[in-house]
C-alpha positions in Angstrom: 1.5 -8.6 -2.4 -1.5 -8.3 -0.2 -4.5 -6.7 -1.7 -4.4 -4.0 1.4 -1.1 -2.8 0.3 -1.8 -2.8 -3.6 -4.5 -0.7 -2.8 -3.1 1.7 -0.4 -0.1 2.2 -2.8 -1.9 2.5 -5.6 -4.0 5.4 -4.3 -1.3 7.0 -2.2 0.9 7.1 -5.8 -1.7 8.4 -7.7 -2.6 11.2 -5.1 0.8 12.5 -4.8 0.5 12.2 -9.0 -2.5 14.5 -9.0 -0.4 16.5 -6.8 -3.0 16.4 -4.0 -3.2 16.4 0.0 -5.0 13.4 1.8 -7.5 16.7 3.1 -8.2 17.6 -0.5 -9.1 14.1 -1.4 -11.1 13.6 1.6 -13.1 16.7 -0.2 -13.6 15.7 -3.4 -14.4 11.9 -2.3 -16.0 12.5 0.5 -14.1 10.1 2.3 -12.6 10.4 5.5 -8.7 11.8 5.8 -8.2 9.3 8.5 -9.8 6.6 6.0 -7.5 7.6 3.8 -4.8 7.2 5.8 -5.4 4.2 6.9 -5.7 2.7 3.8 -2.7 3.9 2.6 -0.5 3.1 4.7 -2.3 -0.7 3.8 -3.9 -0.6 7.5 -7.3 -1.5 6.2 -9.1 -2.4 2.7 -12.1 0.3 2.0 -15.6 -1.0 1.1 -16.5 -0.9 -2.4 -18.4 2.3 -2.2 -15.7 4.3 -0.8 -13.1 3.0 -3.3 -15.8 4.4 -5.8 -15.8 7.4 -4.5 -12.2 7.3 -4.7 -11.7 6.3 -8.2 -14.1 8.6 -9.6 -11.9 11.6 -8.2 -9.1 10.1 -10.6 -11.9 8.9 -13.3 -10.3 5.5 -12.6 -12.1 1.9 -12.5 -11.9 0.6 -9.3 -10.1 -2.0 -10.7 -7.4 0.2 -11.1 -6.9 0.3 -7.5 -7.3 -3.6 -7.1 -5.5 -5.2 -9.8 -1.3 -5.8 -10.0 -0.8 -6.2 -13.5 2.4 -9.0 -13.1 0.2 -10.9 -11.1 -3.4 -10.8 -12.8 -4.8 -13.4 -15.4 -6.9 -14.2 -18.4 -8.2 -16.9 -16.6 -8.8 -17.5 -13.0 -9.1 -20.7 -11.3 -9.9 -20.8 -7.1 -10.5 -23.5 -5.1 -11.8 -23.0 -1.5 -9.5 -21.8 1.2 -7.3 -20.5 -2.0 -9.2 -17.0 -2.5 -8.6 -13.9 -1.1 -10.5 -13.0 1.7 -11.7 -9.7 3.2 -13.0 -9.2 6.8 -15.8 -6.5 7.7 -15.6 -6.7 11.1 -16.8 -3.7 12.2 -20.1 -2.7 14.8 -22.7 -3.7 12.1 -21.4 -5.3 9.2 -19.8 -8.9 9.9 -19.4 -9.9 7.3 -15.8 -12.1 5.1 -15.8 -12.4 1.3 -13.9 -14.5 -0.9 -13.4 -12.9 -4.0 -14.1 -14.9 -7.2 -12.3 -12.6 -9.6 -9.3 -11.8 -7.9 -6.3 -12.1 -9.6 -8.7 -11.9 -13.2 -7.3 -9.3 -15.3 -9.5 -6.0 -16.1 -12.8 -7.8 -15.0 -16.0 -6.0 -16.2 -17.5 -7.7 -12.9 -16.8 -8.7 -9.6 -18.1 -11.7 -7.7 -17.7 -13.1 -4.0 -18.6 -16.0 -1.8 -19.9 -14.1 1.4 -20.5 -15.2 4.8 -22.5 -12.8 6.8 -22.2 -13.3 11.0 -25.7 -13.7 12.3 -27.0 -10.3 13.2 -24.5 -8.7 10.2 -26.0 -5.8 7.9 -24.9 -3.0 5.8 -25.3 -0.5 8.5 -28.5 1.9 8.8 -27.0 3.9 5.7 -28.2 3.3 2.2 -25.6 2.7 -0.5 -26.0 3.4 -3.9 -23.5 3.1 -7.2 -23.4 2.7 -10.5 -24.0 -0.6 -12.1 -25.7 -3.6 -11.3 -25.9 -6.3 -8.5 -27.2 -9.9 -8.2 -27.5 -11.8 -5.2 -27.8 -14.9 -4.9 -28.9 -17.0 -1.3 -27.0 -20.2 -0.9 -27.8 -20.3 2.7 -29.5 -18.5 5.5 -32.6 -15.3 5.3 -31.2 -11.6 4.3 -33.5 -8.7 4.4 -32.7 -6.6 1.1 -34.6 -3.1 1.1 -34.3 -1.4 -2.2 -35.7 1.6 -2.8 -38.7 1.7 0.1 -39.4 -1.7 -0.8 -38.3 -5.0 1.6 -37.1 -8.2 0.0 -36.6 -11.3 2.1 -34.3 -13.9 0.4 -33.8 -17.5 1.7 -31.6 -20.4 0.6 -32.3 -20.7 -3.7 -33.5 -17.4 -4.0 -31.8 -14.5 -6.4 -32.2 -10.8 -6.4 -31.0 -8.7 -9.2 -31.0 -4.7 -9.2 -29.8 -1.6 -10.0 -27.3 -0.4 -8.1 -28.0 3.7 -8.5 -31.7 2.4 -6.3 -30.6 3.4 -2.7 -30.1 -0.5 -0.7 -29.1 -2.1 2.3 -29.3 -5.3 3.9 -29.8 -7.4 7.1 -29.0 -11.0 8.2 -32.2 -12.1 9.8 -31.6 -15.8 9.7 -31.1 -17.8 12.8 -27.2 -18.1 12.0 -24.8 -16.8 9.5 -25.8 -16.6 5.7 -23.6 -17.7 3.0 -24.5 -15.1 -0.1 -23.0 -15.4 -3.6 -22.7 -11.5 -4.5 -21.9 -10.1 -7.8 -21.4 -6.6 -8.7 -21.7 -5.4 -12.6 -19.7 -3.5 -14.2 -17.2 -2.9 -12.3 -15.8 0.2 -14.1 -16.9 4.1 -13.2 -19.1 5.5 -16.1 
């Protein structure tokens, strides 16, 4: 089963569970109805920090949302052009990832192999989440601002953080960037 559709009936079960409207959740999460909708009905798969929002609603882990328990593992092993991939493609934030924990049962982390278009970023928005992150350049220049202060990263170079700082990043290489990203824990305290 394709992650969008785990995902969307996952939360669409557990909604109608809490005996809740898609408006109420859109409330309480802060996420849009039509979002909500749309991922649902397994239309589109929502950034981590709106499936945060989500799960805390139902003081789930995200990886509730993520993970089909008759298809996850103990052990995990991908080769290239065998992970599951996710396209961003949206105004700002080009971006596919390749998840390296997919399929891993009840991982305390997540981890992907991201390819950032030229020009890609986060948006103009700061995030900001519990847990940790670490980033790690494998190729290309990304602008990380953390808190007020600016980070550039080029090929070799790692940046570690906590993920509560408010952050958001750029692509300002002279093509795409390949980024190893990994996100820590990934459970809702």
């Amino acid at each position: 089963m394709q992650i969008k559709k785990i995902v969307g009936k996952k939360l669409k079960e557990i909604r109608l569970k809490s005996d809740m409207t898609i408006q109420v959740l859109a409330e309480k999460s802060k996420v849009s109805s039509n979002m909500i909708s749309r991922i649902e009905r397994g239309l589109t798969i929502p950034s981590v920090e709106i499936l945060m929002r989500l799960a805390l609603v139902f003081d789930k882990s995200i990886n509730y949302f993520v993970e089909d328990v008759s298809t996850s593992h103990e052990i995990v092993h991908t080769r290239p052009g065998q992970r599951d991939k996710t396209v961003y493609d949206d105004d700002e934030n080009n971006m596919q990832t390749e998840s390296f924990t997919s399929g891993l049962r009840d991982p305390q982390f997540m981890s992907f192999y991201c390819t950032v278009k030229q020009g890609g970023s986060s948006g103009q928005q700061n995030m900001y989440h519990p847990g940790d992150e670490l980033i790690y350049i494998v190729h290309g220049k990304i602008r990380m601002n953390i808190a007020g202060e600016t980070y550039i990263l080029e090929e070799g170079d790692s940046l570690s953080f906590k993920s509560h700082l408010p952050h958001r990043w750029d692509n300002i290489g002279s093509d795409e960037a390949k980024v190893i990203w990994t996100l820590s824990p990934f459970t809702i305290i």
